[in-house]
C-alpha positions as CSV (number, residue, x, y, z in Angstrom):
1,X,2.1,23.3,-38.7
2,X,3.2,22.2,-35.4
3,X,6.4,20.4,-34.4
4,X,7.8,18.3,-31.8
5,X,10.6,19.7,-30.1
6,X,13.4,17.3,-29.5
7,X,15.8,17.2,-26.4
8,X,19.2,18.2,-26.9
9,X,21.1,15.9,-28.7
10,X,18.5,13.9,-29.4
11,X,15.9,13.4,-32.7
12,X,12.8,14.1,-32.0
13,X,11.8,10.2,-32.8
14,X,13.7,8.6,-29.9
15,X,11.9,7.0,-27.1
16,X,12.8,7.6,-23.8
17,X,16.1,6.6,-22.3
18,X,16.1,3.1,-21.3
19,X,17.5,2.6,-17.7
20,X,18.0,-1.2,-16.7
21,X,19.4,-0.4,-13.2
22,X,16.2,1.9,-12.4
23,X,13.7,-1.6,-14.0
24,X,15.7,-3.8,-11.9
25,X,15.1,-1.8,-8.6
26,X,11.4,-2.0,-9.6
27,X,11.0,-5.0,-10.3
28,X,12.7,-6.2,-6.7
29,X,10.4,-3.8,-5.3
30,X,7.3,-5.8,-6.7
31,X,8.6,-9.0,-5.8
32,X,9.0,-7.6,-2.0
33,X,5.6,-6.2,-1.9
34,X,4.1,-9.4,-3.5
35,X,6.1,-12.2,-0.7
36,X,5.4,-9.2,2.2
37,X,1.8,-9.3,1.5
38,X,1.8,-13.1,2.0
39,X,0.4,-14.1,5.5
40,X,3.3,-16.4,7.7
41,X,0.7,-18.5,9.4
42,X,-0.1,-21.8,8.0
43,X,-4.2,-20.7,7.1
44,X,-3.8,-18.0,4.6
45,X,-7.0,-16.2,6.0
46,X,-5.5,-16.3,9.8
47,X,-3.5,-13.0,9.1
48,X,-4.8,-11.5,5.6
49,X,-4.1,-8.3,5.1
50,X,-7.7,-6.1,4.8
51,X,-8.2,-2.8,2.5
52,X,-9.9,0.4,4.5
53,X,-13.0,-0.6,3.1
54,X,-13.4,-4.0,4.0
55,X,-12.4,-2.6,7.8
56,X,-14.8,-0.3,7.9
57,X,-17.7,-2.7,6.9
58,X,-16.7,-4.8,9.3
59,X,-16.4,-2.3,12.4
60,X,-19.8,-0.9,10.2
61,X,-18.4,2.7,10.8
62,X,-17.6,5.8,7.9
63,X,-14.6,6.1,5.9
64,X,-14.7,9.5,7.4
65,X,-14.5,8.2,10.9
66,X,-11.7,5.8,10.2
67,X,-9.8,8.6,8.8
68,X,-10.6,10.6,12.0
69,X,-9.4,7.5,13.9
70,X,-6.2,7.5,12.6
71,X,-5.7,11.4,12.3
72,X,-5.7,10.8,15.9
73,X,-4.3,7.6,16.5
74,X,-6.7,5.8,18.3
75,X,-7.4,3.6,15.0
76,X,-6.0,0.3,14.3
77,X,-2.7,-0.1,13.2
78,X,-2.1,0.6,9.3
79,X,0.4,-0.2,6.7
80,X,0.7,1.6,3.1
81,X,2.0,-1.2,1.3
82,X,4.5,-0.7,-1.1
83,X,5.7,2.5,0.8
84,X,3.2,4.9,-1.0
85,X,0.1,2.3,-1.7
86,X,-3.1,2.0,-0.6
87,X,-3.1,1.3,3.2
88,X,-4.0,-2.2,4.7
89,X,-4.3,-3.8,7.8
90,X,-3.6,-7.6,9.2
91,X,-5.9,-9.3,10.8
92,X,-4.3,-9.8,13.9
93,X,-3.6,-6.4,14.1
94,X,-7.0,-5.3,14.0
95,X,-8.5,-8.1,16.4
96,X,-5.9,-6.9,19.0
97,X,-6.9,-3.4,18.5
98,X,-10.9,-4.7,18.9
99,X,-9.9,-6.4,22.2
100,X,-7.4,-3.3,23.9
101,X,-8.0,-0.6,22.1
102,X,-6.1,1.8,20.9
103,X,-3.0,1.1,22.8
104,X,-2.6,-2.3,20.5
105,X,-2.1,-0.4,17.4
């Protein structure tokens, strides 16, 4: 027979601790990520932000060499959104990066 240990203190049947203040801090977090992520120009394609992927079919290179790119630094300029999320890139950032190089990024 096998039992579930409970925490000190606590039955065994409780769910975790609720924490409102952690949620709330969350929740602004999403709602910052989600306006960031919206371009400032009027056309909402004129400054999209593009995934890795999308990048590298469009420069028609390997993931493996954009990673080398930016290992070095002589990729276009990238963002992890969210702090820790996948990483993305604007449009502009990338089409001045096309036209000077690496020192745009």
């Amino acid at each position: 027979m096998t039992t579930t240990r409970a925490r000190r203190g606590r039955p065994a049947d409780y769910g975790p601790v609720p924490r409102p203040e952690l949620a709330a801090r969350a929740t602004s977090r999403r709602n910052h990520v989600a306006t960031s992520q919206q371009p400032s120009s009027s056309s909402p394609s004129a400054d999209e932000w593009l995934t890795v992927e999308e990048i590298c079919t469009e420069l028609k290179i390997s993931r493996r060499t954009f990673d080398r790119w930016r290992a070095r630094g002589t990729g276009p300029r990238c963002e992890p959104l969210g702090g820790h999320g996948p990483l993305r890139t604007r449009r502009s950032w990338l089409d001045a990066w096309a036209e000077n190089g690496p020192d745009a990024a």
